[in-house]
C-alpha positions as CSV (number, residue, x, y, z in Angstrom):
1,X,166.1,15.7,138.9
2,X,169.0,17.2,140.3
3,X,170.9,13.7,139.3
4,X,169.3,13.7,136.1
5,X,170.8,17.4,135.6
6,X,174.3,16.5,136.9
7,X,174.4,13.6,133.9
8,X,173.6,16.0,130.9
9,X,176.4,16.3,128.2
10,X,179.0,19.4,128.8
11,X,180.0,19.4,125.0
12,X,176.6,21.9,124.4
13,X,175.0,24.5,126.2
14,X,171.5,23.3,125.6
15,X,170.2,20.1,127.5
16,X,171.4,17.2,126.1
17,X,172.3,13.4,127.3
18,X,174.2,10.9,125.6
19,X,175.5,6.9,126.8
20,X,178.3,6.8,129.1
21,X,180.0,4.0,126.6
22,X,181.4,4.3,123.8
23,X,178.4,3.1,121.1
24,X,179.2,1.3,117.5
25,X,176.3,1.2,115.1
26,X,176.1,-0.2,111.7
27,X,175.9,3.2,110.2
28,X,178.8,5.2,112.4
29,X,180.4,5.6,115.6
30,X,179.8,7.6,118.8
31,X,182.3,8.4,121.3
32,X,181.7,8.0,125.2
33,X,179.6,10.8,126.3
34,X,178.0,12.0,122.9
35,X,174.9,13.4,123.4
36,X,172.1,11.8,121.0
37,X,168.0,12.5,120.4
38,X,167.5,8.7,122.4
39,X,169.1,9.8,125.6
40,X,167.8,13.3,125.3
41,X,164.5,12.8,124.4
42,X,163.8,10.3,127.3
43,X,164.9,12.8,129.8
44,X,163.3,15.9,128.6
45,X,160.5,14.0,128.7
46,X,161.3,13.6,132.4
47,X,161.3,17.5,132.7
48,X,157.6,17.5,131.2
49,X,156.4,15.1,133.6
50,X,157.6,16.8,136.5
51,X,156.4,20.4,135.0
52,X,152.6,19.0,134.9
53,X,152.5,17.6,138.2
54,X,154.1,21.0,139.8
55,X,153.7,23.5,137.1
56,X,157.7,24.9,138.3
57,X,158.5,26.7,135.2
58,X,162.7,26.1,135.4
59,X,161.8,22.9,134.6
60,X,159.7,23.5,131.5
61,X,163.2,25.9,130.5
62,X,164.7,22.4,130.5
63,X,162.6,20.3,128.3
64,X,162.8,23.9,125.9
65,X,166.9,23.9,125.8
66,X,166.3,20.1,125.0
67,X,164.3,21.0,121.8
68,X,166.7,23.5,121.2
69,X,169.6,20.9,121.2
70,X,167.3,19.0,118.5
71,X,166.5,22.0,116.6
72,X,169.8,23.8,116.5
73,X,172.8,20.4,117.2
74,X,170.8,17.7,115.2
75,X,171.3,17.1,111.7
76,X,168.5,16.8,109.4
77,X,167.7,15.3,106.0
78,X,165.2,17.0,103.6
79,X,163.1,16.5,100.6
80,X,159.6,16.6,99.5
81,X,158.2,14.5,102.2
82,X,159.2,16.2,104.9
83,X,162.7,16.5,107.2
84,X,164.2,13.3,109.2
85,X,166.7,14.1,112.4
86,X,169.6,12.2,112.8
87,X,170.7,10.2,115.6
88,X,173.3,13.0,116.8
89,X,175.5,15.5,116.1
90,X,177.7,13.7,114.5
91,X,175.9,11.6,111.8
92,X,173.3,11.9,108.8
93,X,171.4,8.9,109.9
94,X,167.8,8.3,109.0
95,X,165.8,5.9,111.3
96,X,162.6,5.7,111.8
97,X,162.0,5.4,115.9
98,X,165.0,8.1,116.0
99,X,162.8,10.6,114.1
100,X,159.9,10.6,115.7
101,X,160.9,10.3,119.4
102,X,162.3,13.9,118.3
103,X,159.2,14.7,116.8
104,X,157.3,13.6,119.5
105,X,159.8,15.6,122.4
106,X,158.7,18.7,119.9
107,X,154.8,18.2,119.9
108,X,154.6,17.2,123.4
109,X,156.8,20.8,124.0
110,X,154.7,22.7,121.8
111,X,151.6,21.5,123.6
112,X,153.5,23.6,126.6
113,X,153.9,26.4,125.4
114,X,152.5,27.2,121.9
115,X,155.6,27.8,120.0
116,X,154.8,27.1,116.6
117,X,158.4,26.1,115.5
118,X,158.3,23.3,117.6
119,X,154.8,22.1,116.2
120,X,156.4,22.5,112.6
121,X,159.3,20.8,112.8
122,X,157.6,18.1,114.4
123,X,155.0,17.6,111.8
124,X,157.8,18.0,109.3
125,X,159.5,15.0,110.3
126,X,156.2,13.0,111.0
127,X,155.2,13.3,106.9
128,X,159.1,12.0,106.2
129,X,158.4,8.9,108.1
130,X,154.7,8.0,107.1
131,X,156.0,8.5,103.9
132,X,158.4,5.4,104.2
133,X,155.4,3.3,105.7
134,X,155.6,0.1,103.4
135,X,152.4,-1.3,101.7
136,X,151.9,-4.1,104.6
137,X,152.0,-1.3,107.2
138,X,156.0,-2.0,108.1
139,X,158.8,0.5,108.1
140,X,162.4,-0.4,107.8
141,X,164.7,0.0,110.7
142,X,166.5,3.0,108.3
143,X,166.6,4.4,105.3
144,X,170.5,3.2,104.7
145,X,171.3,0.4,102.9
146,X,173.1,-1.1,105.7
147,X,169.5,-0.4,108.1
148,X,166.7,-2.6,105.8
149,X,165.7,-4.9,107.9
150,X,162.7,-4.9,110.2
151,X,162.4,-5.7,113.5
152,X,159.7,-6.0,116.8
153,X,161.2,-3.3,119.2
154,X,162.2,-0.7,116.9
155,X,158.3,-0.8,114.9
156,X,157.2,-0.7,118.7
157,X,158.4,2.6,119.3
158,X,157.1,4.0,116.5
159,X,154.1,3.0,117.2
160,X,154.0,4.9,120.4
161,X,155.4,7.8,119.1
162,X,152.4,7.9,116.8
163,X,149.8,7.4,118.9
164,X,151.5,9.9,121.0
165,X,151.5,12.8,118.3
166,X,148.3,11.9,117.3
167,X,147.7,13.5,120.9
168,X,150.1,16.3,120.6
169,X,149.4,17.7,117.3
170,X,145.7,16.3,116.4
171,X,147.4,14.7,113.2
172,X,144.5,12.1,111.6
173,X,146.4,11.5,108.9
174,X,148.9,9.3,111.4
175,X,145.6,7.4,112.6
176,X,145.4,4.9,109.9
177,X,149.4,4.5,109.4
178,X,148.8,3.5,113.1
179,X,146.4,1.1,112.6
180,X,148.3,-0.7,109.4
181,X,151.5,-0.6,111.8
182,X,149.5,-2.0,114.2
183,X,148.2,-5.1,112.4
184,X,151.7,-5.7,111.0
185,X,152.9,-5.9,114.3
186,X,151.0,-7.8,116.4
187,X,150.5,-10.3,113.2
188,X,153.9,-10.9,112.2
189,X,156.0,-10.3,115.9
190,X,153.8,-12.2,118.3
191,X,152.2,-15.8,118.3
192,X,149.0,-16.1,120.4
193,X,150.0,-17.2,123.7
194,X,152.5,-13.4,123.5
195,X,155.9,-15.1,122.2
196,X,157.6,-12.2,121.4
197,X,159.6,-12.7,118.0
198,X,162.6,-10.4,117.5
199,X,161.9,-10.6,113.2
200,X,159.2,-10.2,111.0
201,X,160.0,-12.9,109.0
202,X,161.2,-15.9,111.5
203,X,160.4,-16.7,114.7
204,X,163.7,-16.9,116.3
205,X,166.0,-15.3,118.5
206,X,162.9,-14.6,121.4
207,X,164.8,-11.7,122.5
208,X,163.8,-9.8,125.9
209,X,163.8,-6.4,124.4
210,X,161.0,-7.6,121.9
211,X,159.0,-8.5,125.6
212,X,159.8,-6.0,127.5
213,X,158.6,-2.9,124.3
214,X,155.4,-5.5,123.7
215,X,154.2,-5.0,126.4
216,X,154.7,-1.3,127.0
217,X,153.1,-0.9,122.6
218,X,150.2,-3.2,124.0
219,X,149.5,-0.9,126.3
220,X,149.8,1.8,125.0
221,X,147.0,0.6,122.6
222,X,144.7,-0.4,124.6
223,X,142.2,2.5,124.3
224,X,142.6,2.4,120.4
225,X,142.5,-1.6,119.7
226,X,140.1,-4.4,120.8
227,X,143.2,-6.6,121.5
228,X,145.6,-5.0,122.9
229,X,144.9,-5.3,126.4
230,X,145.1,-9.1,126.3
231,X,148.1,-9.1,124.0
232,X,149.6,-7.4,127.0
233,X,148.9,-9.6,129.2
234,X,150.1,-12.6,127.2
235,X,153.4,-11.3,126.5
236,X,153.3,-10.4,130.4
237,X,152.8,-14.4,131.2
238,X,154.8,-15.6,128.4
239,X,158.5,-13.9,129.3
240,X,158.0,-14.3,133.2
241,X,157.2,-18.1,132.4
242,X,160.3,-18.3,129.4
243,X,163.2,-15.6,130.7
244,X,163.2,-15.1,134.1
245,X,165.6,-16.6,135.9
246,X,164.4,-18.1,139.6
247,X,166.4,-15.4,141.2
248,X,164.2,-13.1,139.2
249,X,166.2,-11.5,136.7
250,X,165.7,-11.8,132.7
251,X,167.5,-13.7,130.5
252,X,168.8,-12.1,127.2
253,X,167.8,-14.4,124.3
254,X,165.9,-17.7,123.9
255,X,167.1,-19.8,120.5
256,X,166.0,-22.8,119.2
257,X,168.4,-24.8,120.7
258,X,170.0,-22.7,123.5
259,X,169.1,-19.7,125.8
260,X,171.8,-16.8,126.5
261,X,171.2,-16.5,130.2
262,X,173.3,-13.5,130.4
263,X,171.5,-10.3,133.3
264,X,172.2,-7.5,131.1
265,X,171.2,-4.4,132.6
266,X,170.0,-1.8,130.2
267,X,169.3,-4.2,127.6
268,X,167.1,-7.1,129.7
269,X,166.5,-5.5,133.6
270,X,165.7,-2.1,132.9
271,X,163.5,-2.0,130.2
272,X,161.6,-5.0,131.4
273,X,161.4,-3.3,135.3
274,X,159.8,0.0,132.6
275,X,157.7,-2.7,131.0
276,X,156.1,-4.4,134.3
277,X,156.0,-0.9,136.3
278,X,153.9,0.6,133.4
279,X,151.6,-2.9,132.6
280,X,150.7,-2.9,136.7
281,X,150.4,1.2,136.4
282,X,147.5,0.7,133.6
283,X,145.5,-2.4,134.7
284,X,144.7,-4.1,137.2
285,X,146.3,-6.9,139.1
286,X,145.0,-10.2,138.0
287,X,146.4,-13.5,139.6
288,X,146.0,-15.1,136.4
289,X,149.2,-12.8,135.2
């Protein structure tokens, strides 16, 4: 954790991470070092594990000054529905899987330590997003014309996120916006034998991040849908049989015609080492996977 501490942004006083590169979205740009709800969110969340398994109350202050950062650094967008954070300080993004990873780093806080501004904000943002849940259970990557499109990963982590503050905050009303997003996505992303598809609407590029957050959604699920256990499982079989390499690394994409072999290392190796570590974590070994 010390590492973890060493790595936070110095821009702000609260605790608050950003990418070591500078990042290009469609929507705006973010230099080196900018310190953005993704980044944050993932580590205070790091804090909070390590405050439940030794109750050391420093490092609850840390997962606090990273709600703070949200709070305080983050912009927002409001109306009727509710409030939607933006990706960092600098922008007036609205995505989906950005907003609720905040809401969820709130609730989970809240949970802690009974502040009621963190439960409030977070529900706040929750009603802006199940708001935008389309009729077929979908939501668009963003609420910017330049962010309509949907896609496997990003409806992935907002599934989790949901199931996870239907935990924090006891919110039913996310239950069957759950369930619609879940039959949208394991209808339209996933063939039966766990091909991974990266769109909605067509089948390719088979892209390794569409794996790797499968498998970590099916998961998740488990306990809540009859399927998801096996879906799991299949995806599991699927990309070790299709993108790994021999010398056991993951390829990037799979196209109709080619495969971009490329070992990219956040994109491909970490989040499928997250994936695997967290499948094996929940269920047993089975020499059929």
């Amino acid at each position: 954790m010390s590492r973890l501490s060493s790595l936070r942004s110095q821009t702000f006083t609260e605790a608050c991470w950003g990418y070591n590169f500078d990042w290009q979205s469609r929507a705006f740009f973010a230099p080196c070092g900018t310190p953005n709800v993704v980044c944050t969110t993932f580590a205070a969340h790091a804090y909070l594990d390590w405050y439940e398994r030794t109750g050391v109350e420093s490092v609850l202050q840390m997962a606090m000054s990273s709600c703070r950062f949200i709070l305080d650094r983050i912009n927002r967008t409001a109306d009727r529905d509710g409030v939607c954070f933006s990706y960092t300080p600098l922008d007036r993004s609205r995505v989906h899987n950005v907003n609720l990873l905040a809401a969820e780093l709130l609730a989970r806080t809240f949970t802690k330590t009974g502040i009621e501004e963190y439960r409030d904000a977070a529900e706040r943002a929750l009603r802006f997003t199940l708001a935008r849940q389309r009729r077929d259970g979908s939501w668009l990557y963003g609420e910017d014309g330049s962010q309509a499109w949907i896609d496997s990963f990003h409806t992935g982590f907002v599934l989790v996120s949901l199931k996870h503050l239907v935990e924090y905050v006891e919110a039913d009303r996310c239950r069957a916006a759950l369930e619609a997003g879940y039959d949208f996505y394991q209808k339209r992303f996933f063939l039966a034998d766990g091909r991974p598809g990266y769109y909605h609407d067509r089948l390719y590029p088979l892209d390794v991040h569409s794996a790797a957050q499968g498998v970590i959604t099916f998961v998740e699920m488990t306990d809540l849908m009859p399927n998801a256990k096996a879906m799991a499982s299949r995806v599991v079989r699927w990309t070790i049989e299709n993108l790994q390499d021999p010398a056991g690394f993951f390829y990037f994409q799979k196209h109709r015609f080619y495969t971009i072999k490329t070992s990219y290392m956040r994109w491909a190796q970490a989040w499928m080492l997250y994936a695997l570590s967290f499948y094996l974590s929940r269920h047993a070994v089975s020499k059929n996977v």
